[in-house]
DRENPA-500494 format. One record per residue (C-alpha): residue number from 1; residue in three letters; x, y, z. Coordinates in steps of 0.05 Angstrom, whole numbers. Layout:
<pts>
NUM;ala;X;Y;Z
...
</pts>
This chain:
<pts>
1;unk;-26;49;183
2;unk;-21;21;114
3;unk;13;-38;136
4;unk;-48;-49;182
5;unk;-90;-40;116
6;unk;-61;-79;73
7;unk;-51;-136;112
8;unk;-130;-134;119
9;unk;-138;-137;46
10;unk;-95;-192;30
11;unk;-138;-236;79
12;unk;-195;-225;42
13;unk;-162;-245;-16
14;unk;-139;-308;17
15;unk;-212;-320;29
16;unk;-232;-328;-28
17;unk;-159;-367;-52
18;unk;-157;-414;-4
19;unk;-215;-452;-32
20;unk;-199;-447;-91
21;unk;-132;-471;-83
22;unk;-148;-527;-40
23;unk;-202;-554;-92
24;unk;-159;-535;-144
25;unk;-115;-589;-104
26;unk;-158;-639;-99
27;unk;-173;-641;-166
28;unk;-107;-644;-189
29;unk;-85;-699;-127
30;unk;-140;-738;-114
31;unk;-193;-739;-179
32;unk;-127;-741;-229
33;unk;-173;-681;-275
34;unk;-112;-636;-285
35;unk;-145;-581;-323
36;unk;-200;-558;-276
37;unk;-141;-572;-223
38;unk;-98;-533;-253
39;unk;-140;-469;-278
40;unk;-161;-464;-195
41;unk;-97;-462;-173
42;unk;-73;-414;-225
43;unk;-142;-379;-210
44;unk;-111;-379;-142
45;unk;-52;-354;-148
46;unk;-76;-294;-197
47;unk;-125;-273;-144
48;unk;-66;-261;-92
49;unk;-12;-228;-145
50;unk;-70;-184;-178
51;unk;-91;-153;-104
52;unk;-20;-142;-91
53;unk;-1;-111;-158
54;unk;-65;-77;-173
55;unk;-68;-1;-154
56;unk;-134;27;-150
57;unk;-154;97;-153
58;unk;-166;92;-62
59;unk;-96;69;-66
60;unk;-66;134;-93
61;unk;-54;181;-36
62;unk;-21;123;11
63;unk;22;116;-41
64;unk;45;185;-57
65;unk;54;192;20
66;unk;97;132;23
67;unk;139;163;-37
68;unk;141;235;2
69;unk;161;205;73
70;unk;220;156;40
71;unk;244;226;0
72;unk;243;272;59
73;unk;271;217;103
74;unk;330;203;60
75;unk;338;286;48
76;unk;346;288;126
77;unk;398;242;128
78;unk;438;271;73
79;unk;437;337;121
80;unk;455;305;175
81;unk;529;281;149
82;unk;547;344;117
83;unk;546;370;190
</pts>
C-alpha cells in the first residue's frame, strides 16, 4: 500500500517539475539566459529529491511498519535454518 502511495506523491511532484524543467530548458537551449535556465532546472530537480528525502510527521507510522515487517521477516528466516 505504500508503494501505491508514494508513487501518487511523486506525480504530483512531477507536476509541478515538469514545467519547470522544461522552461528551465528552454531557457537554457533556446533563449541562451543560463541563469534563469539553470536555477529552474535545479529548482526542478530539488522539488523531486526533497519529496523523496523529506519525512513528514504522516510519514512516520509507514515507516516504522516497514522497519518492523523487514525485522520480523528476516527473524523468521533465521528460525527457519536452525531447523
Amino acid at each position: 500500500m505504500a508503494g501505491i502511495i508514494d508513487t501518487i506523491k511523486l506525480a504530483g511532484v512531477l507536476v509541478l517539475a515538469l514545467p519547470a524543467a522544461l522552461a528551465g530548458l528552454e531557457f537554457l537551449l533556446v533563449r541562451g539566459e543560463t541563469m534563469v535556465g539553470g536555477i529552474l532546472v535545479l529548482l526542478a530537480i530539488g522539488l523531486v529529491v526533497i519529496q523523496q528525502r523529506l519525512t513528514l510527521p504522516t510519514d512516520v507510522p509507514a515507516v516504522l511498519a516497514k522497519r518492523v515487517v523487514g525485522t520480523v521477516a528476516k527473524d523468521g528466516d533465521r528460525d527457519s535454518e536452525d531447523r
